[in-house]
C-alpha positions, -999 to +999 in steps of 0.1 A: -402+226+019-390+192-001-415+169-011-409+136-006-414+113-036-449+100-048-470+073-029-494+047-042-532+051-030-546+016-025-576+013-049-602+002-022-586+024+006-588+058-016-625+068-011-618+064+024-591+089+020-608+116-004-634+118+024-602+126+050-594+149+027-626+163+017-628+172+050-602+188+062-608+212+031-636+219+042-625+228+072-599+250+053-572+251+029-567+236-008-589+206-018-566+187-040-539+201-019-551+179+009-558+152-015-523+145-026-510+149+003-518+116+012-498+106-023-466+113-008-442+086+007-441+097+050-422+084+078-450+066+095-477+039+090-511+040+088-528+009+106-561+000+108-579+002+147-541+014+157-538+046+137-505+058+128-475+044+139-446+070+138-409+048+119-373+051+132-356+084+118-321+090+116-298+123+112-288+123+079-250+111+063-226+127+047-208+109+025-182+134+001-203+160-013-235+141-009-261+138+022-281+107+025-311+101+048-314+063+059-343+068+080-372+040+075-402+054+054-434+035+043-419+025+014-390+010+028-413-010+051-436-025+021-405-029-001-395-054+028-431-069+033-428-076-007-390-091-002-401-110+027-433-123+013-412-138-022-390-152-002-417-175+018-436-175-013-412-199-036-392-215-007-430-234+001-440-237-038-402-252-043-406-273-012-443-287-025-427-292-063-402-312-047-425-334-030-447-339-058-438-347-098-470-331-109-471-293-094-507-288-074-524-257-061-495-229-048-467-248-064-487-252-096-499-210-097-462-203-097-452-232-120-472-217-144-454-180-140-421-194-144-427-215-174-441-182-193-411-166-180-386-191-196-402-201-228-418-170-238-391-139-227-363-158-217-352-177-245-370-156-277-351-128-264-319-146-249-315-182-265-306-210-243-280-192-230-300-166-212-313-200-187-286-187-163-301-157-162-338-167-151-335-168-115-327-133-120-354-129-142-381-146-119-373-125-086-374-092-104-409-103-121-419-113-086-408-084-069-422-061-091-457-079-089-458-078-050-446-044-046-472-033-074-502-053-056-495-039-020-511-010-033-547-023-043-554-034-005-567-010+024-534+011+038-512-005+018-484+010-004-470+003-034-430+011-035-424+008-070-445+046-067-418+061-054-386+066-082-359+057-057-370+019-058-377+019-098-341+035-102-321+006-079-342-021-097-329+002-131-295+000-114-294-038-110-306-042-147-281-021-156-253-041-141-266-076-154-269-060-189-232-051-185-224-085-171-245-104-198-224-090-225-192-089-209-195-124-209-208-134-240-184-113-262-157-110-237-141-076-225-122-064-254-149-072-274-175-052-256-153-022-256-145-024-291-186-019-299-187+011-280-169+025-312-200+015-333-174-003-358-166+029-374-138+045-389-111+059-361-116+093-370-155+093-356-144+077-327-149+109-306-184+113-319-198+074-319-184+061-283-202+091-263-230+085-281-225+047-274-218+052-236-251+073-233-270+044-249-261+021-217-279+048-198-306+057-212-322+020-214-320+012-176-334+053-172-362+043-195-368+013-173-370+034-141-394+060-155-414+036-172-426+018-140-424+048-117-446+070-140-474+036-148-474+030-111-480+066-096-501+085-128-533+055-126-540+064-089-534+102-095-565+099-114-583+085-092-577+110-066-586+136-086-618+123-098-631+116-064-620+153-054-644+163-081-675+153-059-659+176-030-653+203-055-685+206-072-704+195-033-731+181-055-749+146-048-760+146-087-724+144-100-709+120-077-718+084-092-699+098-124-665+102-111-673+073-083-679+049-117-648+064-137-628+062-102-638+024-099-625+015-137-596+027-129-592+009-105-602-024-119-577-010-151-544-006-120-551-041-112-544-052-150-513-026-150-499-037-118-492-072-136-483-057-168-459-036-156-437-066-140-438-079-174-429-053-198-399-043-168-386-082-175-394-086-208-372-054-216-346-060-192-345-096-210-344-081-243-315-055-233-293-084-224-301-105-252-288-077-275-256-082-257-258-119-261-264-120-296-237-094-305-212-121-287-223-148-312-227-127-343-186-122-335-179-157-327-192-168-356-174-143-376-143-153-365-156-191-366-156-181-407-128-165-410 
């Protein structure tokens, strides 16, 4: 049996699924077992006075040596809900800024987000030069938020739980890190620093070295958020399968009171998370950045 990758309980909607699941184990079968089974992404929705509604599946591809699935899961869906919702989101706080000199209300909320963004990780991290790259920037901040929020309401689901999303928004860092530094120091520039500016002879040790570096920031990216967004709401689950597993009235407002700081704490995480993803994607490329002045100023001296 595969499992499929790691879902996000909404905060408010997970005592209503411990008691699904306390349920059914009593009925039979492993508590927690039944408990995290509702933590896995599935291919339907779950909607409230509707009940499930079963997604479009498709035979898997084969593409060389690899098999891909594109069926729709419940990830998929919210990850569009979130893309859908930014989109509407700033086309009516650009429209209202436009209208008005002084942002108010909506337009003012998401003012406020995209000065932080510029003047306090854009350019300490980038310089002026990294302004090109806030659009960028602001969407995956956005993004991230949405898709992290969608799981603190009832049958929502929050995609950045599942490590396929984290890793394409890894990806996408990835290739504007690349891009960033490619055009700041040029091409033959940026190959010449995988060779860590030593001697020839170490060249074989210092450039895999070098190439494995690229990686392993965007990896730490996608683990980063994946783990933060998926562990918090573990917990929960498993404190509130305590009151099951114990079947004791006396011990439940313990792990009911732990369950609900949590809670309160995912809420906090679900925005810090959007910022440490940006701030360190902005930081990666102003490494990149920097290293293209260092060199032009080198040669501006020589």
């Amino acid at each position: 049996m595969t499992l499929l990758p790691f879902d996000e309980i909404s905060g408010s909607d997970t005592l209503r699924t411990a008691l699904q699941a306390g349920e059914k184990a009593e009925k039979g079968g492993n508590l927690f077992t039944e408990l995290f089974e509702h933590t896995y992404d599935s291919h339907e929705l779950e909607v409230p006075f509707i009940g499930h509604i079963h997604l479009p599946h498709f035979d898997p591809v084969k593409i060389g040596g690899m098999t891909i699935d594109f069926s729709i899961t419940k990830h998929v869906v919210f990850l569009w809900i979130a893309a859908l919702l930014l989109l509407i989101a700033t086309i009516v706080a650009a429209r209202r800024n436009r209208r008005s000199r002084i942002p108010q209300g909506f337009g003012n909320l998401i003012e406020l987000f995209v000065v932080f963004i510029r003047d306090e990780i854009v350019v300490p991290n980038m310089g002026k030069e990294g302004l090109r790259y806030l659009p960028y920037l602001l969407t995956t901040f956005f993004f991230i938020i949405i898709m992290n929020l969608f799981g603190m309401i009832p049958y929502g689901s929050t995609s950045t739980g599942n490590v396929n999303v984290t890793a394409g928004l890894a990806i996408i860092a990835f290739i504007m890190i690349q891009v960033s530094a490619i055009r700041s120091q040029g091409f033959g520039h940026y190959l010449a620093h995988l060779t860590g500016g030593v001697p020839w002879p170490l060249w074989p040790i210092m450039i895999p070295i070098e190439v494995l570096g690229l990686f392993t920031k965007p990896f730490a990216l996608c683990i980063r958020l994946y783990a933060n967004m998926t562990g918090g709401h573990l917990v929960i689950v498993s404190l509130l399968g305590l009151i099951f597993l114990f079947r004791s009235y006396l011990i439940a407002p313990v792990p009911v009171v732990f369950a609900l700081g949590i809670n309160l704490l995912e809420l906090l995480v679900a925005f810090l998370q959007a910022y440490i993803f940006t701030m360190l994607t902005s930081l990666f490329m102003g490494l990149g950045i920097q290293a293209g002045h260092a060199e032009a100023e080198g040669h501006g001296h020589s």
